[in-house]
C-alpha positions in Angstrom: 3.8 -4.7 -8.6 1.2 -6.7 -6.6 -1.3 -5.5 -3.9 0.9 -6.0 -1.0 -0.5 -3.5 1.3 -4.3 -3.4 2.0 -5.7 -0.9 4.4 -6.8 2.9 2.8 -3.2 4.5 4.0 0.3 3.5 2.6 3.3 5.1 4.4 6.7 4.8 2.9 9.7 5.4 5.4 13.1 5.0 5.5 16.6 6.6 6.1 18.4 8.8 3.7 19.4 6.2 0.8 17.2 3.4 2.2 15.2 2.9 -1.4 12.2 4.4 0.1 11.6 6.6 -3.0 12.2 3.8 -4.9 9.7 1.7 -3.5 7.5 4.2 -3.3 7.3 4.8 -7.6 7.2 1.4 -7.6 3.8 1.0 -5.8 2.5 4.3 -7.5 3.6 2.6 -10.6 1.1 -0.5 -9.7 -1.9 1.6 -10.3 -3.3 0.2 -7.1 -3.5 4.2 -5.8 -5.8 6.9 -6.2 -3.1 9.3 -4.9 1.0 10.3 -4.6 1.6 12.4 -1.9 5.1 13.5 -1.8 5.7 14.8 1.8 9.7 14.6 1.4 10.9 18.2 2.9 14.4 17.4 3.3 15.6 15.9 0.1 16.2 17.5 -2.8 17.6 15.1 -5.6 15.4 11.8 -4.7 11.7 12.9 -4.3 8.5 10.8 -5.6 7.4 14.0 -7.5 10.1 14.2 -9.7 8.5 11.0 -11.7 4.9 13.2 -12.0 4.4 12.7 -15.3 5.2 9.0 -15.3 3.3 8.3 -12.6 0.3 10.5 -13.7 0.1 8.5 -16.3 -0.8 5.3 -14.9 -4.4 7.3 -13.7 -2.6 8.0 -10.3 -3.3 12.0 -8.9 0.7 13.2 -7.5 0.2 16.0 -4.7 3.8 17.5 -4.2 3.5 20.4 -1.8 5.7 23.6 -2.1 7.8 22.7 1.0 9.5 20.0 -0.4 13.2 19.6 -0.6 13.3 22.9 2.0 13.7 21.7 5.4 11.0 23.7 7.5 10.6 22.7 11.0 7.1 22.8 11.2 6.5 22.6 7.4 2.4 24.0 6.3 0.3 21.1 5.2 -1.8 22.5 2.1 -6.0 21.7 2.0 -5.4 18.9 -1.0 -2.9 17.3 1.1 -5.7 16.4 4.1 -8.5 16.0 1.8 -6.9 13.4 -0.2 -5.6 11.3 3.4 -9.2 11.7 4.2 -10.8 10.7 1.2 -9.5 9.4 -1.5 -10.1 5.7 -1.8 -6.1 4.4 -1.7 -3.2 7.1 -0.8 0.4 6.6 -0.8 3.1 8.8 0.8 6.7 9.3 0.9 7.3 10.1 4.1 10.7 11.6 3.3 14.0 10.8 4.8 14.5 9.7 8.8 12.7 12.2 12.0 12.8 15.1 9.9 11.6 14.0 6.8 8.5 12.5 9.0 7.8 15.4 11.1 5.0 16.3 7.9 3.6 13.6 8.0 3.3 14.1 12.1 1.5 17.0 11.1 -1.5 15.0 9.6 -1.1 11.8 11.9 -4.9 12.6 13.3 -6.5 12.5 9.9 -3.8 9.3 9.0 -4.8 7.2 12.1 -8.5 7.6 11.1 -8.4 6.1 7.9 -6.1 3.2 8.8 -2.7 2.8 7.7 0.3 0.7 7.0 3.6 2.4 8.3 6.5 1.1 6.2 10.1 1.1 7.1 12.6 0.1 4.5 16.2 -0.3 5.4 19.5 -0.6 3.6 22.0 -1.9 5.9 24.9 -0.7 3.7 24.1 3.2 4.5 25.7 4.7 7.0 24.0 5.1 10.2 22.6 2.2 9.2 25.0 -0.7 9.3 23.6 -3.0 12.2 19.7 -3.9 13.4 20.6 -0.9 16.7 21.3 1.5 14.7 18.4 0.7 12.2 15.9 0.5 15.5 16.7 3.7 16.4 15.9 5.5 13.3 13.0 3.6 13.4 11.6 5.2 16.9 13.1 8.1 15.6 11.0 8.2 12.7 7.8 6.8 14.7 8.3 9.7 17.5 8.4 12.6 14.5 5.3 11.4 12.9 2.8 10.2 15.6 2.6 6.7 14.5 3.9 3.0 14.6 5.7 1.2 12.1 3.6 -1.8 10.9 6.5 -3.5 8.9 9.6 -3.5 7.4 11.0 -3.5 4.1 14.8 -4.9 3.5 16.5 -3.2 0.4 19.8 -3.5 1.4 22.4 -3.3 -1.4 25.1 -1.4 -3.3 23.9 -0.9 -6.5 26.3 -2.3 -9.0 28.4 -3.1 -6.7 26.5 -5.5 -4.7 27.8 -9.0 -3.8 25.8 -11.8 -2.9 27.8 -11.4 0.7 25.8 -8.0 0.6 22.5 -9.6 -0.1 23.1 -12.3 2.6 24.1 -9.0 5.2 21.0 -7.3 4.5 19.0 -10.2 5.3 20.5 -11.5 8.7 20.7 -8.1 9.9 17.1 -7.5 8.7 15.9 -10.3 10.4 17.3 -9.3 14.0 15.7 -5.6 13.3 12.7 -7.7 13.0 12.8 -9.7 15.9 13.8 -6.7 18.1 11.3 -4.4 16.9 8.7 -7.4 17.0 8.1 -6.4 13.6 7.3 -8.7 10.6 9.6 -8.4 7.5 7.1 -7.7 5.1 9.7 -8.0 2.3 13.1 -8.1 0.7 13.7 -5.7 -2.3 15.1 -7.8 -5.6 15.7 -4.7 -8.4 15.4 -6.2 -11.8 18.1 -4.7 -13.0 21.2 -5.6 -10.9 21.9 -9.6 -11.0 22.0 -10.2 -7.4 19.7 -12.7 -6.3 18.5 -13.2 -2.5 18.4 -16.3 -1.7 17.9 -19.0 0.8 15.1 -16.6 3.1 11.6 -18.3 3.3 10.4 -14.7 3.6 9.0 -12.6 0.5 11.0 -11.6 -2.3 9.6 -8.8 -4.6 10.8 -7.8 -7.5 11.2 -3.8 -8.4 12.0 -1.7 -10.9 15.2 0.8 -11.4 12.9 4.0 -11.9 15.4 6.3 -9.5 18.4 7.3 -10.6 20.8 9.2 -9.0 22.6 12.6 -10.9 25.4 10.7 -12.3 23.6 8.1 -13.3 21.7 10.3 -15.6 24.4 12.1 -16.8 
């Protein structure tokens, strides 16, 4: 995957089902990183974490903290955690899903905000809670309000797996675009997976191409 994002701090965002994991083994994936951190408290099947070994193997340090996947309210940020945000030459972090998956990364939003970051949203507009640019904006300022800082850009990954239609595709990206114009955001993005034959089309915006490292339980059954 090319070097899309440039300053020291990658944040990945989303809501629940956005992708965000996703795109977040995807970049780690790149080698571009000198550090994971997984700072997902809240969900317990789809963490960045889970894909240690794979990732580690590409040169890339994972830092998964004890918390995740349980849900603490004011969740303890462990002394590797900081020192890598603070040091290490090119972090990335999964941010975990919506306000309370971002209320962690709140926690270290001093140290973040230092460094220099690029705050990513990526929405799917076929998850629920999700379904048109309002309700996408406010998970947005939900997320921005739990974790001290502002969304840079956004990421459209809008689909249905195999069952996505091109009418899907062409969904996601109107409805991306108007979350764009109302946030006064730019789209950074649109998520193509490799695997799925869906093609976006007709957007002069960028198309990059991921691929299918997450799989869900019954998937890998």
């Amino acid at each position: 995957m090319e070097n899309i994002f440039q300053k020291p701090i990658t944040i990945i965002s989303g809501h629940y089902g956005s992708g965000k994991t996703s795109l977040s083994i995807n970049l780690a994936m790149s080698g571009r990183y000198s550090s994971v951190i997984d700072l997902d408290v809240v969900n317990p099947f789809f963490r960045s974490s889970d894909y240690r070994k794979m990732i580690e193997d590409k040169g890339v340090k994972v830092i998964a903290p004890y918390f995740a996947g349980t849900n603490l309210d004011v969740p303890f940020i462990p002394k590797d955690v900081k020192t890598s945000v603070m040091f290490d030459e090119k972090v990335l972090i999964d941010a975990g899903g919506d306000d309370q998956g971002a209320v962690a990364t709140g926690t270290i939003s001093n140290e973040i905000k230092k460094r220099g970051y690029d705050l990513v949203y990526v929405v799917n507009f076929m998850r629920p809670q999700t379904r048109i640019a309002e309700e996408a904006f406010d998970i947005m300022k939900e997320i921005e309000s739990a974790c001290h800082l502002y969304v840079t850009g956004i990421v459209n990954n809008t689909n249905l797996k195999q069952e996505t239609t091109q009418e899907v595709i062409d969904y996601g990206v109107d409805r991306t675009r108007e979350l764009a114009r109302m946030a006064g955001l730019p789209i950074l993005f649109h998520v193509q997976e490799k695997a799925f034959s869906y093609i976006i089309k007709g957007t002069s915006e960028k198309v990059v191409k991921t691929e299918s490292y997450v799989l869900t339980p019954w998937e890998q059954a």
